[in-house]
Backbone bond lengths (Angstrom), bond angles and torsions (degrees), N, CA, C in turn:
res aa  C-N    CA-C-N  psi(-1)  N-CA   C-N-CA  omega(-1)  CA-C   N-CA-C  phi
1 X - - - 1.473 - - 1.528 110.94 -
2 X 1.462 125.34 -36.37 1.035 118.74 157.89 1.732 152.77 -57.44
3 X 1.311 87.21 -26.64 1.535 116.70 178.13 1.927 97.90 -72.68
4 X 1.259 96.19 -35.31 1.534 108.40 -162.35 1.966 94.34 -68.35
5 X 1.582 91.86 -47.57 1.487 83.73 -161.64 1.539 105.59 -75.18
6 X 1.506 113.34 -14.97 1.776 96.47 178.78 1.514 101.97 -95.60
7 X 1.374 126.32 18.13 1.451 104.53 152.90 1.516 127.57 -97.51
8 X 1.490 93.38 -8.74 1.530 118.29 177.08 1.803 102.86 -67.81
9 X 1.367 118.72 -54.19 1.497 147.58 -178.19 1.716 75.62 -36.32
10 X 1.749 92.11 -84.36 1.634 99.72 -148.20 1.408 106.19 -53.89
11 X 1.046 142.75 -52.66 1.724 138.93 159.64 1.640 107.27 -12.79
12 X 1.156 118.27 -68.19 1.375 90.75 177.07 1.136 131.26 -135.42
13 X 1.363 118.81 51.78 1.378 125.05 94.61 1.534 133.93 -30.79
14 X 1.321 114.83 -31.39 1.235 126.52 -162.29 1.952 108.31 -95.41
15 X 1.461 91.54 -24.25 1.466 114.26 175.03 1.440 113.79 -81.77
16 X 1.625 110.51 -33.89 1.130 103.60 -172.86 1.609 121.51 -85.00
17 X 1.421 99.43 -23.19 1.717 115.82 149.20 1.470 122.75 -44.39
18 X 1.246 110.04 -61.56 1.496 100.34 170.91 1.412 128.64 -50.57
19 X 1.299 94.68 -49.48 1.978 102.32 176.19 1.392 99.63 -45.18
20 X 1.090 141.70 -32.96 1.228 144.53 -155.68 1.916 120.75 -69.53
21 X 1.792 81.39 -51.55 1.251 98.39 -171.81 1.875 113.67 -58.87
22 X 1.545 109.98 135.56 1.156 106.99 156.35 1.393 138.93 -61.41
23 X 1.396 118.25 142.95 1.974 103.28 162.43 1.092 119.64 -66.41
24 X 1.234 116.73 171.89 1.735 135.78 -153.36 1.767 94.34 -52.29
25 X 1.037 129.69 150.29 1.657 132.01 177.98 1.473 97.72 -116.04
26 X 1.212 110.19 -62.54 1.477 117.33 -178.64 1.689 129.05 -79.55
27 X 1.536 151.85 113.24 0.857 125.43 -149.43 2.095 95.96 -148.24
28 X 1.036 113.55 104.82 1.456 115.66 163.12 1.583 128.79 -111.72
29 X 0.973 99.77 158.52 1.534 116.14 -174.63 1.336 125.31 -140.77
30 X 1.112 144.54 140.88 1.472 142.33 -175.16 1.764 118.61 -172.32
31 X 1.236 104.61 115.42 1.464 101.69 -168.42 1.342 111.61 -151.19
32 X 1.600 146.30 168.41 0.853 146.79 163.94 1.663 123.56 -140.48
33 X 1.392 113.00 133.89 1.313 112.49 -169.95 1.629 103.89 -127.37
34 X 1.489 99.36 173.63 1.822 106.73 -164.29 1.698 81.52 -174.08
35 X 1.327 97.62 153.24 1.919 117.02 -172.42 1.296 106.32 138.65
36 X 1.046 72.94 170.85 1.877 100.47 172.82 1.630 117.06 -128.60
37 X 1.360 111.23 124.20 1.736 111.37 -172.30 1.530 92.14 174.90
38 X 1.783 80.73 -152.29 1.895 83.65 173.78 2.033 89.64 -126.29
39 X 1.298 93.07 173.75 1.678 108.60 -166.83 0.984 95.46 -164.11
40 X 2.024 94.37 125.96 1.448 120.94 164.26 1.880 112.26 -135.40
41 X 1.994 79.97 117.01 1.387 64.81 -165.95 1.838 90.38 -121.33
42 X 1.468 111.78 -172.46 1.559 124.68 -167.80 1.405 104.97 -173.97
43 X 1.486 107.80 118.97 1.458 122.28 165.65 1.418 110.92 -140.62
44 X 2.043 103.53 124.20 1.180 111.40 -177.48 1.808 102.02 -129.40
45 X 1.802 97.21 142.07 1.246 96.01 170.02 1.556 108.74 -139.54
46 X 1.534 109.22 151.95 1.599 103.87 -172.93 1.888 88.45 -125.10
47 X 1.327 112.01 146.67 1.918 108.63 167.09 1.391 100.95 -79.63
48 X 1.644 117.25 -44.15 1.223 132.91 -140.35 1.828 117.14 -147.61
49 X 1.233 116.34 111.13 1.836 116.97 -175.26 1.541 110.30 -36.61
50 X 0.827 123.89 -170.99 1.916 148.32 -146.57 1.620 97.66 -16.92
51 X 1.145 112.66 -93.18 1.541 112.73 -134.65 1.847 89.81 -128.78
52 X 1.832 117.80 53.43 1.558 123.11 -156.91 1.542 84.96 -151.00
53 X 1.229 83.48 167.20 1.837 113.01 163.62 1.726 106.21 50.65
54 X 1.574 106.15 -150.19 1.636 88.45 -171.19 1.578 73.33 -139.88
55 X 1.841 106.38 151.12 1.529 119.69 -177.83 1.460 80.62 -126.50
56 X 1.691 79.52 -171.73 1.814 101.28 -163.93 1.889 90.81 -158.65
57 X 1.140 110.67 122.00 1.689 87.66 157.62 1.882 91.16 -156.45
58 X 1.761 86.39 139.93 1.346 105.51 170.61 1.602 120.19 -99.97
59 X 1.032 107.56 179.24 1.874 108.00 177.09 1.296 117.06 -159.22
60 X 1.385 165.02 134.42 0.908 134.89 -169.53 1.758 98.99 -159.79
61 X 1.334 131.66 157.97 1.438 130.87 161.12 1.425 107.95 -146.36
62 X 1.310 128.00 -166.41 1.588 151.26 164.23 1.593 92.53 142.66
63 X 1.625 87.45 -170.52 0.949 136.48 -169.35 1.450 120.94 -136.81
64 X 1.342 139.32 139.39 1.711 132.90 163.51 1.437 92.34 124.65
65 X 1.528 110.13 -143.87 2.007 132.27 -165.59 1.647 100.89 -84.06
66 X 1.116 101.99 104.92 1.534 87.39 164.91 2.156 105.21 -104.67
67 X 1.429 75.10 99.29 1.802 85.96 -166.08 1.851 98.07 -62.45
68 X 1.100 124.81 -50.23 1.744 124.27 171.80 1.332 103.68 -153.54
69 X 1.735 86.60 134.83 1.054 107.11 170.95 1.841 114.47 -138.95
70 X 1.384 108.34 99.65 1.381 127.03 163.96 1.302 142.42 -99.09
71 X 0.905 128.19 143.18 1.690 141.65 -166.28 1.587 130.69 -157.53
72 X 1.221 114.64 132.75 1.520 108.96 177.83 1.887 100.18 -136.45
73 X 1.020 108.16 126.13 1.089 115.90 171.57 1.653 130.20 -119.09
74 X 1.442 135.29 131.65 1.212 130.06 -178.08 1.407 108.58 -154.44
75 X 1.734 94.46 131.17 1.623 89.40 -171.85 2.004 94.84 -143.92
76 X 1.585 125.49 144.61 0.966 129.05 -164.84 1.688 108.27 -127.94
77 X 1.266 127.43 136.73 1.405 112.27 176.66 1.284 92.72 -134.44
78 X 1.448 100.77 152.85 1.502 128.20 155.06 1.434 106.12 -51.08
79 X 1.589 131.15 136.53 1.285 117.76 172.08 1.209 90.93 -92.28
80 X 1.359 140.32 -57.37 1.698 120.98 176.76 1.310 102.95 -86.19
81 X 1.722 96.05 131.02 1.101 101.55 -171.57 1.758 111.20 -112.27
82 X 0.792 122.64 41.94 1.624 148.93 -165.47 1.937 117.20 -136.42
83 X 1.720 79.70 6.75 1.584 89.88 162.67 1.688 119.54 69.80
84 X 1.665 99.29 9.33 2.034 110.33 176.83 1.524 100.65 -95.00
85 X 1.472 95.75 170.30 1.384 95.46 -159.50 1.966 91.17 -88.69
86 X 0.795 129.01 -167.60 1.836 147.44 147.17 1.127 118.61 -65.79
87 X 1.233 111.28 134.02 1.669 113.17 157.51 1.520 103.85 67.03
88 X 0.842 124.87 61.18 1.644 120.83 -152.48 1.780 128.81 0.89
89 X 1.179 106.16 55.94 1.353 115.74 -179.03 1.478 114.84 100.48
90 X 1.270 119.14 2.08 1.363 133.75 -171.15 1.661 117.54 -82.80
91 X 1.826 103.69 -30.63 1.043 112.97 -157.34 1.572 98.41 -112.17
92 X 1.783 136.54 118.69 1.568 118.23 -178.78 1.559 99.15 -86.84
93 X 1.319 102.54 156.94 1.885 117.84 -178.69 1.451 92.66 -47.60
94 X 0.971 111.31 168.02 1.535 140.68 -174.12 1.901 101.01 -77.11
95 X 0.959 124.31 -61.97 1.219 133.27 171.31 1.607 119.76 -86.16
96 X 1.124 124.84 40.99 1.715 129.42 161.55 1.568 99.66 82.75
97 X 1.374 101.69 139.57 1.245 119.71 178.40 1.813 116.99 -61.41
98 X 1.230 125.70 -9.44 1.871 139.84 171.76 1.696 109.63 -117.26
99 X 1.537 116.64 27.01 1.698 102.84 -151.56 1.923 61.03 -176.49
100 X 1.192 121.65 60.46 1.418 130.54 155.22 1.469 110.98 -85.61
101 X 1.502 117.34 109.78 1.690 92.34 170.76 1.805 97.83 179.41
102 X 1.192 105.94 152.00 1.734 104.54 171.76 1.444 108.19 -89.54
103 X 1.214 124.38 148.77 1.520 134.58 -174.84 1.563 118.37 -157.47
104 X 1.406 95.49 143.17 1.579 99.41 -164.58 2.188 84.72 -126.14
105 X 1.238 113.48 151.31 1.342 131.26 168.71 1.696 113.52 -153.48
106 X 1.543 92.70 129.13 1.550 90.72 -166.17 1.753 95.25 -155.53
107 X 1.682 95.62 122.18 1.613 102.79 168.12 1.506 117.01 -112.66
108 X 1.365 120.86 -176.49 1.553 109.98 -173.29 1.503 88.84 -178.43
109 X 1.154 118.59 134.33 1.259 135.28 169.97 1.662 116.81 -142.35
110 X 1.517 123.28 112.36 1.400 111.86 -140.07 1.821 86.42 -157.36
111 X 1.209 109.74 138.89 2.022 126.11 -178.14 1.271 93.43 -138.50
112 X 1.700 115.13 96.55 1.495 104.72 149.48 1.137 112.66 -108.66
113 X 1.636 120.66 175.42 1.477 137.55 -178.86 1.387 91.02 -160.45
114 X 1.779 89.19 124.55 1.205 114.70 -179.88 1.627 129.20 -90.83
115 X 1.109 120.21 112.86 1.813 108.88 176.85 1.592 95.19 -154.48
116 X 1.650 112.15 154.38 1.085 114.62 -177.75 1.535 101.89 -78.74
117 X 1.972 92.79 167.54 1.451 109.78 -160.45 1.547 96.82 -155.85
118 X 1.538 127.51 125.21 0.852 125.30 -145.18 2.135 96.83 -133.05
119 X 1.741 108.87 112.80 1.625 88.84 -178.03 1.587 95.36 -130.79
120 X 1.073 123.81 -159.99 1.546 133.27 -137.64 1.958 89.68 -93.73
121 X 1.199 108.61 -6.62 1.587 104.73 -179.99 1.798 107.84 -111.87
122 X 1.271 113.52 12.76 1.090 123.31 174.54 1.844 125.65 142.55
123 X 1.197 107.98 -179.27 1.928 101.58 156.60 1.290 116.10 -109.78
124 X 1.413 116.21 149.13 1.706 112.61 -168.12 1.632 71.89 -117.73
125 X 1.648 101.82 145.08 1.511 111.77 152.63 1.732 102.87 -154.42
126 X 1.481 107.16 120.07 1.613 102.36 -160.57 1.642 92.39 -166.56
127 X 1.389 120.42 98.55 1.338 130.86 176.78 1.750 107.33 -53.96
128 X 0.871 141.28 122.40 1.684 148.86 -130.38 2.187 92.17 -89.69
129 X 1.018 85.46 136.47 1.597 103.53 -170.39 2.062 104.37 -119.29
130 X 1.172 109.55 116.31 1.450 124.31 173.80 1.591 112.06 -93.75
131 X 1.250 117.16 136.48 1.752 93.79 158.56 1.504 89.84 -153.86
132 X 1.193 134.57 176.91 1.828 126.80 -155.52 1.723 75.08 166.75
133 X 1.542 103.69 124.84 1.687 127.16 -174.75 1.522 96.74 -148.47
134 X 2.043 118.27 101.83 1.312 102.61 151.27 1.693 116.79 -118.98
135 X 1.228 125.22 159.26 0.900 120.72 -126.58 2.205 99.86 -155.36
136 X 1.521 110.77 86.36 1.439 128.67 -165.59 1.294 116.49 -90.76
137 X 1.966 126.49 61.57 1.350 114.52 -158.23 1.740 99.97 -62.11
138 X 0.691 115.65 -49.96 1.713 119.25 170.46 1.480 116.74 7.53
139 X 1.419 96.28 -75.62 1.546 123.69 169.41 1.488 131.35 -112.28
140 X 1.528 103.10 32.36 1.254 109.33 -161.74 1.325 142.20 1.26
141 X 1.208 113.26 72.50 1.256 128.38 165.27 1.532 134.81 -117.60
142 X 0.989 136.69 -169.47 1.756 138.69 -165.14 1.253 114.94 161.12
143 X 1.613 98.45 145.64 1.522 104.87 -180.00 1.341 103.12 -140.37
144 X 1.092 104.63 147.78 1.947 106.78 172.92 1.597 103.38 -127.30
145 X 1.577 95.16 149.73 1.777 99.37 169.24 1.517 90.42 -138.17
146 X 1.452 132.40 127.09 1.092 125.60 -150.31 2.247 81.20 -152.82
147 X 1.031 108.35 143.70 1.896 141.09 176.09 0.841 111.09 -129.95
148 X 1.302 107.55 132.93 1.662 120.75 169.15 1.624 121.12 -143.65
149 X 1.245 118.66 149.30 1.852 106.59 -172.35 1.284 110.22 37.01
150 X 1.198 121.61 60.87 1.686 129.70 166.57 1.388 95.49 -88.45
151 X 1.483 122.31 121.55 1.477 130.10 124.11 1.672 117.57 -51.40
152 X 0.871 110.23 -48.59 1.316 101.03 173.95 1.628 104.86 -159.60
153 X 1.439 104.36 145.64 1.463 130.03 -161.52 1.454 117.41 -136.45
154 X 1.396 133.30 96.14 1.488 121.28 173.96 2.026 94.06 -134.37
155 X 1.610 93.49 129.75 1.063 104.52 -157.71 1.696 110.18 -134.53
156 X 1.530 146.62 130.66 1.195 123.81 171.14 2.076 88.22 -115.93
157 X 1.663 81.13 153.71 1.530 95.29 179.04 1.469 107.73 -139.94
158 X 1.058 124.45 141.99 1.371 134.90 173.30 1.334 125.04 -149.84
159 X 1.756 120.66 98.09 1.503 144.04 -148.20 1.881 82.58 -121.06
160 X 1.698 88.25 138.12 1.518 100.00 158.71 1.583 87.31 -162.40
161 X 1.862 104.69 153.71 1.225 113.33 -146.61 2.245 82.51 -154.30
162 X 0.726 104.52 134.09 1.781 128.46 170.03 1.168 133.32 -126.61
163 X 1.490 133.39 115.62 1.603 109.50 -170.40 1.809 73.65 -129.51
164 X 1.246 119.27 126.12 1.181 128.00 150.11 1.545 133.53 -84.27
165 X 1.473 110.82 134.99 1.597 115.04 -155.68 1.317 83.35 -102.26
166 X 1.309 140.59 -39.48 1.221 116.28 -174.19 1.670 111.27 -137.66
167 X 1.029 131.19 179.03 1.688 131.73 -153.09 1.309 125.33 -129.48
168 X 1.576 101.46 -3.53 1.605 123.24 138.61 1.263 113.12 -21.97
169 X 1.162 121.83 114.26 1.795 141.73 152.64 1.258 81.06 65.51
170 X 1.538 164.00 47.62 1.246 152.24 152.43 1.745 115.99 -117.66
171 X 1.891 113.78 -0.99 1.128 101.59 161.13 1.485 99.55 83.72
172 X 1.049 133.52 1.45 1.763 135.89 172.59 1.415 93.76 90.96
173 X 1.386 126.09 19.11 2.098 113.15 -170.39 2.271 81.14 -72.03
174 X 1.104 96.33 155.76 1.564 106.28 161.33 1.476 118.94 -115.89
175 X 1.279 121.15 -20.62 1.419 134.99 165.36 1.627 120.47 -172.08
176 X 1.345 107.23 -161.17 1.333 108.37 177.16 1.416 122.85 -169.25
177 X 1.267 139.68 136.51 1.525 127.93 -164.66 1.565 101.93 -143.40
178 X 1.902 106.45 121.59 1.620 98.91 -147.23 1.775 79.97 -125.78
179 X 1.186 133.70 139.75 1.537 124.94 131.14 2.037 129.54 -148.95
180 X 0.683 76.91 168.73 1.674 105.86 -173.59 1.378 121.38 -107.82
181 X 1.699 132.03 69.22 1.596 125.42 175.94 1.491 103.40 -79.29
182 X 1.537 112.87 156.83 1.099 119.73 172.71 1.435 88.89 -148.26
183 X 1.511 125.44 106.93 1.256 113.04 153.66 1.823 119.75 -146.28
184 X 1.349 120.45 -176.04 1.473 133.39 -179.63 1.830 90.40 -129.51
185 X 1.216 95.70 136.76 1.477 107.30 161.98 1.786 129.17 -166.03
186 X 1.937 102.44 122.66 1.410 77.57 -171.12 1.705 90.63 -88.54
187 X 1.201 117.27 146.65 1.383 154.75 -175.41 1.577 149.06 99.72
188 X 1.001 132.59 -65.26 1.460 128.46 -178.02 1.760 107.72 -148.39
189 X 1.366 120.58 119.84 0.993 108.21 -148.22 2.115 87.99 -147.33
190 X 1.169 115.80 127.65 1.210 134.51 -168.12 1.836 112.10 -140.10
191 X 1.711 90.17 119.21 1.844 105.02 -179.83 1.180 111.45 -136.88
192 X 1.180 110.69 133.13 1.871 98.43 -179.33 1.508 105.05 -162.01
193 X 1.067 152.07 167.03 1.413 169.96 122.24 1.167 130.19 -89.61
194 X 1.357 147.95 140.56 1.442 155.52 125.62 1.600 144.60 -101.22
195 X 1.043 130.95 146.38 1.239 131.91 -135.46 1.958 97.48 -135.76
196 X 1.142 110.57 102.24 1.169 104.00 -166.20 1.648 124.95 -128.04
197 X 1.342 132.17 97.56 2.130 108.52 -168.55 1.367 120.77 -8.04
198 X 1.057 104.57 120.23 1.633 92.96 176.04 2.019 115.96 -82.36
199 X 2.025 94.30 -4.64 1.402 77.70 167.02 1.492 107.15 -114.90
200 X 1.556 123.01 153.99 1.497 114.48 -172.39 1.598 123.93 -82.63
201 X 1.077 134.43 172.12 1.803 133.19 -134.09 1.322 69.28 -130.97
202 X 1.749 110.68 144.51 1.180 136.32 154.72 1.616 111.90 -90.69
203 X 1.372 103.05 -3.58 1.567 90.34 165.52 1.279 120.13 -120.41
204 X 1.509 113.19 28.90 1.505 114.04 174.38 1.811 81.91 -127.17
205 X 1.031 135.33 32.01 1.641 139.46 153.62 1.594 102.94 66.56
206 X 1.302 108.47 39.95 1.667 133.08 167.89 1.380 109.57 76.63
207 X 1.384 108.99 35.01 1.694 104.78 144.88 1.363 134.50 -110.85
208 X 1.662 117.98 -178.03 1.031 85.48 -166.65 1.589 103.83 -109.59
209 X 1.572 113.83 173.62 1.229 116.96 177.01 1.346 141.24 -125.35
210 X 1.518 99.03 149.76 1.604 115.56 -138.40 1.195 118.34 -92.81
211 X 1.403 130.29 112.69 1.500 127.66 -156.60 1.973 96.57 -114.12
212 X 1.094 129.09 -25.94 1.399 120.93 176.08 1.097 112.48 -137.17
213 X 1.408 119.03 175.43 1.756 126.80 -162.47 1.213 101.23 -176.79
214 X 1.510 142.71 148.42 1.110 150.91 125.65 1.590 126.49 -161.95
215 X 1.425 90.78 112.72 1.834 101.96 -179.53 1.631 105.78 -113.60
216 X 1.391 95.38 153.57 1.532 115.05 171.82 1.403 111.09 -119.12
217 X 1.160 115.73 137.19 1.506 105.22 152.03 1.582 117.62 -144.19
218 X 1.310 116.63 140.46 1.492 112.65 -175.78 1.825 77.64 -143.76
219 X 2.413 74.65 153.07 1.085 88.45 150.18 1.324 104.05 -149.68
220 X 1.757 129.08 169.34 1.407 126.69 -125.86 1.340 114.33 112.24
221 X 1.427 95.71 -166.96 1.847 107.44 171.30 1.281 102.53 -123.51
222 X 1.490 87.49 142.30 1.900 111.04 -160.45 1.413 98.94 -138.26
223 X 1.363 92.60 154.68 1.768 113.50 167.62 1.680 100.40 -146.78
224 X 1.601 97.48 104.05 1.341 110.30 -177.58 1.216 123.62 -99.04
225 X 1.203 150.70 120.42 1.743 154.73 136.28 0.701 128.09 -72.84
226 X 1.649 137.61 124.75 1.454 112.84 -174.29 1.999 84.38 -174.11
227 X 1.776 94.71 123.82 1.306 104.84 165.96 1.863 95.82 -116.56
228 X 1.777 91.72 156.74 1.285 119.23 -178.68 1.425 112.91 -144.48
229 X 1.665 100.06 135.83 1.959 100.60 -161.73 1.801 71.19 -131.10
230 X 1.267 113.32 157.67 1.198 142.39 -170.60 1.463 111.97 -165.95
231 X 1.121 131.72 81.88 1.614 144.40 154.12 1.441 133.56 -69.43
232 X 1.417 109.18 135.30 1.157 109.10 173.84 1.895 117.75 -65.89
233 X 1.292 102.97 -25.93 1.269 113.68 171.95 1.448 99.38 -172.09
234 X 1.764 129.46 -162.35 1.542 117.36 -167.56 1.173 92.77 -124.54
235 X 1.494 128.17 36.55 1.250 110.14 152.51 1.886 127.34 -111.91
236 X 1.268 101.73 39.72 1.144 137.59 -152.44 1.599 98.61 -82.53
237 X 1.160 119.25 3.81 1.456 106.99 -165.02 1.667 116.32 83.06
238 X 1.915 95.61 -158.13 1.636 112.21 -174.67 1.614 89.72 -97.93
239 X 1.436 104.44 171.10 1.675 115.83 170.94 1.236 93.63 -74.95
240 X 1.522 98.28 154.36 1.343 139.37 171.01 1.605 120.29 -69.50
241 X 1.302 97.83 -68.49 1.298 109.80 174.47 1.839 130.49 -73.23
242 X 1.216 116.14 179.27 1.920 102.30 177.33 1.486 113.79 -65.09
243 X 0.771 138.62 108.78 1.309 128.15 159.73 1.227 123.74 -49.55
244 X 1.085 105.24 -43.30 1.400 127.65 -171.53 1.472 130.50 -89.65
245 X 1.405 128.65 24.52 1.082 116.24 -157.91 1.931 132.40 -79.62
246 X 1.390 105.98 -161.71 1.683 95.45 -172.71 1.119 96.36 -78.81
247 X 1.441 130.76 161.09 1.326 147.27 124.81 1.575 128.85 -97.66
């Protein structure tokens, strides 16, 4: 009976450890694909629940050559996200005690060509669809680069995103939302950003208010460039991302 009750003990104990543990904080990805078929793919990341931290979510489909397809993704959260330390002071943030902050970084370099393709589980015919949503409640901001009915699509992207929890060695920056499109596309092709308070106005009857904007949309054949800096304020440092890239 004794043996019984200290395995009972250690059980939960053993339970109460688990409750303990946090979910994943740190999360990367990196892969590259090439074929021919159809592809549906989806990557979503949040730092922080409802209406916090900075997300990212992609979406993507077609059909036909997917001549390259590359990606690296890395995104880090604060597990308290209310700016306390872990473990009651036991545990330092994941990213340095002056360099407090959730962050998402994400590249993609991707050539499809679309044509139907037909295998023993059916025919796919689906002109290749892009959509890429990141998303800085911090500093409320966002950008979308979004494709649609692409015959053909080869595109480089490079998104990096910062929400700082605390203002240590950062100069008062509160976040930052940086990117770099580079693409060609024949068909329908949509980019835009907005820039919005991240706290809401009692005189717009608790929303919030909107100080920048700019969307494009074409459709046709395009050869697009387009960098976007989004600050929490300008003392934010250098960009993140290339400025500079090939053409």
């Amino acid at each position: 009976m004794k043996i019984i009750l200290q395995i009972f003990v250690a059980l939960l104990l053993m339970l109460a450890i688990v409750g303990q543990v946090e979910a994943a904080n740190y999360m990367y990805e990196k892969a590259s694909v090439k074929g021919t078929g159809y592809m549906d793919y989806e990557r979503i990341v949040s730092t922080q629940t409802g209406f916090n931290g900075v997300k990212l979510v992609e979406k993507g489909s077609g059909s036909g050559n997917v001549i390259s397809d590359k990606w690296e993704l890395e995104a880090e959260r604060q597990m308290n996200g209310d700016s306390s330390t872990i473990g009651n002071g036991s545990c330092a943030f994941p990213n340095g005690i002056t360099n407090i902050m959730d962050y998402i970084n994400f590249t993609k370099e991707a050539d499809f060509e679309y044509m139907p393709v037909s295998y023993h589980t059916g025919t796919y015919d689906q002109k290749w669809v892009e959509k890429l949503c990141v998303q800085n409640y911090k500093i409320g901001a966002v950008m979308t680069e979004m494709y649609s009915h692409a015959e053909h699509l080869a595109k480089s992207t490079e998104v990096k995103t910062r929400a700082y929890q605390s203002t240590n060695g950062q100069a008062c920056c509160t976040g930052v939302l940086e990117a770099t499109v580079n693409s060609n596309v024949i068909g329908v092709a949509h980019i835009g950003w907005i820039s919005r308070d991240p706290e809401p106005s009692t005189l717009l009857k608790g929303r919030h208010a909107e100080y920048g904007r700019s969307v494009d949309d074409m459709t046709g054949v395009f050869a697009i460039e387009k960098f976007i800096q989004l600050w929490g304020n300008s003392t934010c440092g250098k960009t993140s991302v290339d400025w500079l890239p090939c053409v």
